[in-house]
C-alpha positions in Angstrom: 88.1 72.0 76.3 89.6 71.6 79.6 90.8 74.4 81.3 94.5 74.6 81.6 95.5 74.1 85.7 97.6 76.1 87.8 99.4 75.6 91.0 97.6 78.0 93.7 101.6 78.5 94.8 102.5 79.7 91.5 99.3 82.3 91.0 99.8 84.0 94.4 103.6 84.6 95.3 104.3 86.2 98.7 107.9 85.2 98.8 109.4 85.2 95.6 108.9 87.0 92.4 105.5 87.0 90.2 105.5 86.0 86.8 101.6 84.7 86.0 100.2 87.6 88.3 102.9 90.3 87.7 100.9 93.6 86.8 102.3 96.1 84.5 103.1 99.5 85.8 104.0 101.3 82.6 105.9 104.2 83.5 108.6 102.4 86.0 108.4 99.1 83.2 110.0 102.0 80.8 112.1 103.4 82.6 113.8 100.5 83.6 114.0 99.2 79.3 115.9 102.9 78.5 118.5 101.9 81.1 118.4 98.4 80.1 119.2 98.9 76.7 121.6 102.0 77.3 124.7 100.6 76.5 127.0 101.1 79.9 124.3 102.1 82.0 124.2 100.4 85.5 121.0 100.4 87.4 119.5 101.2 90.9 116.1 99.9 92.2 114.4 101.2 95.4 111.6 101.1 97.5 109.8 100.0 100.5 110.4 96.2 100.8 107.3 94.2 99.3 106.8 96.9 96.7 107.5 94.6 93.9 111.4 95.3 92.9 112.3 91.6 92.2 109.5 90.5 90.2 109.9 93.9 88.0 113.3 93.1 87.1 113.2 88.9 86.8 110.0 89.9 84.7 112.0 91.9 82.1 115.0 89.4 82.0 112.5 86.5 81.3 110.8 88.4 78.6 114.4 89.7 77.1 115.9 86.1 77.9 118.7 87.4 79.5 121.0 85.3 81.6 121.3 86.5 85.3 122.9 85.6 88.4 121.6 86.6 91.8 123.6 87.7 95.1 121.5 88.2 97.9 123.1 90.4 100.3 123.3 90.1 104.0 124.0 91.8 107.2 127.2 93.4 107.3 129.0 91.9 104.2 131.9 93.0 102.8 132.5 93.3 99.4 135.0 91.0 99.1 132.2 87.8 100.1 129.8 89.2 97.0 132.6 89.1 94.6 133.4 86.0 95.7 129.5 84.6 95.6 129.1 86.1 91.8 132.3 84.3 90.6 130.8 81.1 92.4 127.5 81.4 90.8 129.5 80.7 87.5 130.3 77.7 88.1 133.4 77.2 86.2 135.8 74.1 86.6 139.2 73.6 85.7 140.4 69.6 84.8 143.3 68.6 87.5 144.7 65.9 85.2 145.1 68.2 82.1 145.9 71.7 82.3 146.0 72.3 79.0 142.6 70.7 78.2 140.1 72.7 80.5 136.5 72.4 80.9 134.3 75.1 82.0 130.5 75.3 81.7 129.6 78.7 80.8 131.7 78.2 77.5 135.7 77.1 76.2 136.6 80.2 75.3 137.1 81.2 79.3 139.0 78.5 79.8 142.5 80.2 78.7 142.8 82.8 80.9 141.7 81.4 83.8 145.3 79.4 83.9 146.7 83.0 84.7 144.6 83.4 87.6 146.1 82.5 91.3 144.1 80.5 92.8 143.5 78.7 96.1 141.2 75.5 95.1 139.2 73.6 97.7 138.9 69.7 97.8 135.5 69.6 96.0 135.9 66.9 92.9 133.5 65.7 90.4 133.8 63.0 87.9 133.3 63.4 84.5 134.4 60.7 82.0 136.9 59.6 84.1 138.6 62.8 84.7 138.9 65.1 88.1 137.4 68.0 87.9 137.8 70.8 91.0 135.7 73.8 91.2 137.6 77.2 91.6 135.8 78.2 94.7 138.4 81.2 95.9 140.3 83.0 93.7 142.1 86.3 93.9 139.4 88.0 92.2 139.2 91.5 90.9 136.2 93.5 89.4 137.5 93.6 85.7 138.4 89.9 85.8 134.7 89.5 87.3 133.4 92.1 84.3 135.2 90.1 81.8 133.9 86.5 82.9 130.2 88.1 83.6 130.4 89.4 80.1 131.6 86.7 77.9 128.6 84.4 79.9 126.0 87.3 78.9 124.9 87.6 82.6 123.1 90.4 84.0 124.5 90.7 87.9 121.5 91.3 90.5 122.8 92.5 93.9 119.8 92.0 96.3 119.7 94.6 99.6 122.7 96.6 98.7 122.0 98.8 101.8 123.1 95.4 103.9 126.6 96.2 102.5 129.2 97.3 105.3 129.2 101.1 105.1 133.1 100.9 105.1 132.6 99.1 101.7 129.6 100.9 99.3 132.1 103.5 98.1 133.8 100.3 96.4 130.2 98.7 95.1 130.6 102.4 93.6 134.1 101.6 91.8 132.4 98.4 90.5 129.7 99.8 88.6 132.4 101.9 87.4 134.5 98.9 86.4 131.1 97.7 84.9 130.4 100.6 82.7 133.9 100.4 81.2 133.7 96.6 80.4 130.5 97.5 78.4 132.5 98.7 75.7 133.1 95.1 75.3 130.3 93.5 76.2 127.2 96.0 75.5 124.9 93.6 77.6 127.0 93.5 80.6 125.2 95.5 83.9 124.8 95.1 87.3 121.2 96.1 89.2 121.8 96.8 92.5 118.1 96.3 94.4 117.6 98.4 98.0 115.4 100.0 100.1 113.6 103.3 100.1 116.0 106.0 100.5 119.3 104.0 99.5 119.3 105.0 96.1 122.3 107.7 97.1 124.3 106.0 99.0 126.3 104.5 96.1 125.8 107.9 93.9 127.4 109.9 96.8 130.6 107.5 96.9 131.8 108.7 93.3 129.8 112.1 91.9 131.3 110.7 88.1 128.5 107.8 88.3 125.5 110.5 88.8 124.9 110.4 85.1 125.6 106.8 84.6 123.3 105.3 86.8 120.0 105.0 86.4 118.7 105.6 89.7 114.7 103.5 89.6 111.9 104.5 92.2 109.4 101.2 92.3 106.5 103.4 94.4 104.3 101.8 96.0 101.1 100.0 94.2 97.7 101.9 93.4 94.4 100.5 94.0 93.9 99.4 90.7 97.4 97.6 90.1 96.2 95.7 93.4 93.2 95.0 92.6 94.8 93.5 89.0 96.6 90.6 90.9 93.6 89.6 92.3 91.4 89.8 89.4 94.0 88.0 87.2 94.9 85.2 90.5 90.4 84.6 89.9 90.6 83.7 86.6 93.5 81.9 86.7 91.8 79.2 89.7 88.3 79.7 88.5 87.6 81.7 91.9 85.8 84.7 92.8 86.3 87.1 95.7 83.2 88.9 97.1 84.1 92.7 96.3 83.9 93.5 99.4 86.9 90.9 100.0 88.6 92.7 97.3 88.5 96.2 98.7 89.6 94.6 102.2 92.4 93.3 100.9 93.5 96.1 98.7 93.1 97.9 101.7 95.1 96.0 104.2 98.1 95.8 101.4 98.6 99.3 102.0 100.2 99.6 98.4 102.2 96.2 99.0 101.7 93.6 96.2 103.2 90.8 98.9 100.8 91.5 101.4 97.9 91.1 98.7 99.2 88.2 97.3 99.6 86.6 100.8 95.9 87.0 102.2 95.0 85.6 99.0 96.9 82.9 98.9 95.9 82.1 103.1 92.6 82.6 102.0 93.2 79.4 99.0 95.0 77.4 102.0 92.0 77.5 104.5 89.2 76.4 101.4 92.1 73.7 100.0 92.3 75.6 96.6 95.4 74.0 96.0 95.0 74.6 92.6 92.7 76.1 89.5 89.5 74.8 90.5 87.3 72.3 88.7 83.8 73.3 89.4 81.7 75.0 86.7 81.0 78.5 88.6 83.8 80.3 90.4 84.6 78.9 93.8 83.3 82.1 96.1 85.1 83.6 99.2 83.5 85.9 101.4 84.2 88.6 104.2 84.0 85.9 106.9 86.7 83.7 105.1 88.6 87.0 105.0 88.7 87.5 108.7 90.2 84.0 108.8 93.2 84.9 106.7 93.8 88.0 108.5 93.7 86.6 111.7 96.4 83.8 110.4 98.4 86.8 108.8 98.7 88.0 112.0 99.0 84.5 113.9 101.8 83.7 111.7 103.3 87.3 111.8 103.5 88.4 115.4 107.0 87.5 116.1 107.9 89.6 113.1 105.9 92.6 114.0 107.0 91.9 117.7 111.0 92.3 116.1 109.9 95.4 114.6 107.9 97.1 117.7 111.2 96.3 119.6 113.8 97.8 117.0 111.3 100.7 116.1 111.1 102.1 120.0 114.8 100.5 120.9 116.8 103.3 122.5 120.0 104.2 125.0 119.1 107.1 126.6 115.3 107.6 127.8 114.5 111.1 126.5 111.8 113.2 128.3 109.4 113.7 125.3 109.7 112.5 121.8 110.3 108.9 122.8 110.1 106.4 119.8 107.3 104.1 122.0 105.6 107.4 122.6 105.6 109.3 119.1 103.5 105.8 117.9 101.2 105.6 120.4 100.3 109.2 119.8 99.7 108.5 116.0 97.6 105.6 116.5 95.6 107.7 118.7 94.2 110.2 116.0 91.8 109.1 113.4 93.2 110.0 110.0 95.7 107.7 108.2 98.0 110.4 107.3 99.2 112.3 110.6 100.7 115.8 110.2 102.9 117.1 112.7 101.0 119.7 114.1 98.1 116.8 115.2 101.3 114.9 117.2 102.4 118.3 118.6 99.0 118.4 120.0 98.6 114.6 121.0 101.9 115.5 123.2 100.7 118.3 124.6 98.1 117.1 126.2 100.5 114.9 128.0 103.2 117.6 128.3 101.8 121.0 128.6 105.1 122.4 128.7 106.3 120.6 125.3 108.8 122.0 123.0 109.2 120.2 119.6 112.0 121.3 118.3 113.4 117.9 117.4 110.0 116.5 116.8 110.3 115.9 113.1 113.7 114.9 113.3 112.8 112.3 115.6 109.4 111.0 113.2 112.1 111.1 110.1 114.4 108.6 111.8 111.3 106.6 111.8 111.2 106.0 108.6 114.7 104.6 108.5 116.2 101.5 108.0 117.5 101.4 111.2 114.0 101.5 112.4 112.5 99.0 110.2 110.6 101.8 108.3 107.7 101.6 110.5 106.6 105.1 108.9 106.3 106.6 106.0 106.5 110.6 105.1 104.0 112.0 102.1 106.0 115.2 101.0 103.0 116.5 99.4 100.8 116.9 102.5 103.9 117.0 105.1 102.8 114.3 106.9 103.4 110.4 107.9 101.4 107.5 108.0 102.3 104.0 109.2 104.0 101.6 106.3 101.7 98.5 107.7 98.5 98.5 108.6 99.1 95.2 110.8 101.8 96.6 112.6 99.4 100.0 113.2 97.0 97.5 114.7 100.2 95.9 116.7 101.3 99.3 118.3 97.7 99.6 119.3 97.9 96.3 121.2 101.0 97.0 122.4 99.2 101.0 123.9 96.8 98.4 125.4 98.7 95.9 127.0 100.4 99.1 128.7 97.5 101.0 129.6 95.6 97.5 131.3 99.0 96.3 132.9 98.0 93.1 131.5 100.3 91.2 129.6 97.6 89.5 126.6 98.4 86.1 125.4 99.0 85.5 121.8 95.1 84.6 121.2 94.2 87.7 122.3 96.7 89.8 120.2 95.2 88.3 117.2 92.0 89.0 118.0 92.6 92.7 118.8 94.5 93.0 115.7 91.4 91.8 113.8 89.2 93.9 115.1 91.0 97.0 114.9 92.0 96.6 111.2 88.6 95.7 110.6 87.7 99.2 111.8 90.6 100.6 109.7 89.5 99.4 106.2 85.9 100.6 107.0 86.8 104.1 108.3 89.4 104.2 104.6 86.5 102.8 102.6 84.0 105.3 104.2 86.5 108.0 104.0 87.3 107.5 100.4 82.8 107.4 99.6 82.9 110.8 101.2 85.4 112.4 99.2 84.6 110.1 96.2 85.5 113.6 94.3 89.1 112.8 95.0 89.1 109.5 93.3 92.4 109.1 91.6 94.4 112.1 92.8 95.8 110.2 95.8 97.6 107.7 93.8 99.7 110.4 92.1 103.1 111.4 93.2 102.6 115.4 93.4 105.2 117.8 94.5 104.0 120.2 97.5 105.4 123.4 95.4 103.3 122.1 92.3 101.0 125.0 91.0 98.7 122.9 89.5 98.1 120.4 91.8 97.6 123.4 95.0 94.6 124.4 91.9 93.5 121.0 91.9 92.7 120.7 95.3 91.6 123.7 96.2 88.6 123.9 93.5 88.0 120.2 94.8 87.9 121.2 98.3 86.0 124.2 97.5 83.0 121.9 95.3 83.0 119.4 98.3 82.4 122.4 100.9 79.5 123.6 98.7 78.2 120.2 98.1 78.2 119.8 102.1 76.8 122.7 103.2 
């Protein structure tokens, strides 16, 4: 029997949501069902960007065959424009010929109350059986009319980067989800899931303290080794391919917990052998370490004017301060050799630049680097009080970028690329030869443990304690 045939675009999905490669994560899937199914509760989802927000909750609406409508927020939109976008996304119409007969396509029983409704139409028509229909395109529209209209077409609301909201307006994204919870009295389905970055989670919480308990505020961490490594096991079987392992620990390693990093080198590593879709040969089509370095190298290719945004919004700044520079507290953390930096090893690093160094300000400064102002371009592990860079690829871009400085040589685009690949080369072997060393910690560093946690200061001092022994 024939093997059923996949799309390469659908198995590995970058850019949008996954749905034949989507990998449980148990703990997060059920906590986001109890809010779900909590009548009146309102959800939040955050995390680093690539983490895997969308396809968790398009996953669970597919599987619950919920109806949903998307608004995908931009820079500096005001709340008024994703009212207005919702309401549009119904796609309700309204017959110019007979009032009293109206036509609507999310159900009759709208139709009624929508003659109430002021409204400024535009001169969109459509023609159905000889009759002019006109969209309702702007509309004096408030939240419980929105509620009401969301509820009756069983829609689930998703608000895509909340954090992009004008500032002036997330205290009234707040009043909504209050508006939202009320309306479930009437419509027990109705909710809105607001989806943002790491750290945003408050910013709507803070705006009314009566939604604290009524919001289900939704952490999507980062992805463990494993889950990563179960997108590409399940991406083989479904082309009738086979990564070398070695390939697989690359990639896993490169992803730096990102789910759409992994699923694009897998899917530039498809595009460069034509796997265009599930492959017809008898034994697994096999990629190697050398197709590997291809797709990086392309990654890269394709990425550098992103990364080259990022480097210039990460060190942007006004006033040139005399230490503690963005450009400079980088290049200092490239220059060590672990992947997570603690602030004593940059206090050092600086030092040895400026003897007379105070740091003060220093973690200040390394926290605004983990902001969305800054593009995130760090990370800070509470447990160990330290940071580590978000992207391995743009690591290897501020060590470029420490180059190109140090040579006074400005390097063509070729030559990033290939300075990129080699130094992340060197970065996944010194994690995979760091992680056979302490093999003993296999495990521990994918759990989320609190720096004031008893157990966990036990854990790792007997493990540090066996490794010594074992050593000496």
């Amino acid at each position: 029997m024939k093997n059923k045939q996949y799309s390469t675009y659908e198995v590995f999905t970058p850019s949008s949501p996954a749905f034949l490669t989507f990998v449980e994560r148990n703990e997060i899937d059920a906590k986001l069902e109890r809010a779900m199914k909590t009548i009146g509760k309102q959800v939040i989802l955050y995390g680093h960007s690539g983490s895997g927000k969308t396809s968790l909750i398009q996953n669970y609406l597919t599987n619950n065959n919920l109806n949903k409508i998307i608004t995908q927020c931009s820079n500096e939109m005001a709340i008024e424009e994703v009212l207005l976008d919702a309401f549009n996304q119904l796609d309700i119409y309204y017959k110019d010929t007979v009032e009293s007969n109206i036509s609507d396509k999310i159900g009759g029983n709208l139709s009624a109350s929508f003659l109430g409704i002021k409204a400024s139409l535009n001169a969109e028509q459509n023609q159905n059986d000889k009759e002019v229909l006109k969209k309702i395109v702007s509309i004096q529209l408030t939240p419980p009319t929105l509620a009401k209209y969301l509820g009756l077409a069983n829609c689930c609301w998703i608000i895509e980067d909340f954090h992009k909201i004008l500032n002036s307006d997330k205290n009234k994204l707040s009043q909504i989800m209050k508006v939202f919870m009320d309306a479930s009295i009437n419509f027990p389905k109705l909710k809105i899931v607001t989806i943002g970055a790491v750290n945003t989670a408050r910013e709507i919480i803070q705006y009314d303290k009566e939604m604290k308990n009524r919001v289900a505020e939704i952490h999507v961490q980062l992805m463990d080794a494993k889950k990563l490594n179960s997108i590409i096991t399940r991406g083989e079987k479904l082309l009738n391919i086979k990564f070398e392992n070695s390939v697989k620990d690359r990639i896993i390693s490169f992803s730096c917990g990102l789910p759409s990093v992994t699923h694009n080198l897998c899917l530039l590593l498809c595009e460069d052998k034509k796997i265009n879709e599930t492959s017809v040969l008898e034994k697994r089509f096999p990629f190697n370490t050398v197709d590997l370095k291809k797709a990086v190298n392309t990654f890269i290719s394709d990425n550098e004017d992103t990364y080259k945004s990022i480097y210039e919004k990460a060190t942007y700044t006004k006033i040139q301060r005399k230490y503690e520079n963005p450009k400079e507290l980088l290049f200092a953390m490239i220059n060590t050799k672990n992947e997570e930096i603690e602030i004593q090893e940059i206090i050092d690093l600086l030092k040895t630049k400026h003897p007379n160094y105070k740091s003060n300000n220093l973690k200040n400064y390394l926290d605004e680097l983990t902001s969305i102002e800054r593009d995130e371009v760090l990370r800070y592990h509470k447990a160990t009080n330290s940071y580590y860079f978000s992207n391995p690829f743009f690591k290897s871009y501020v060590a470029t970028k420490q180059h190109e400085e140090l040579d006074s040589v400005k390097l063509n685009k070729r030559t990033i690329v290939k300075n990129m690949g080699e130094y992340l080369d060197s970065l996944s072997l010194a994690k995979m030869q760091f992680l056979k060393d302490f093999e003993v910690f296999e495990g521990d560093f994918e759990t989320n443990y609190d720096e004031d946690d008893d157990d966990f200061k036990s854990i790792l001092n007997n493990k540090l304690t066996s490794r010594t022994l074992k050593l000496e």
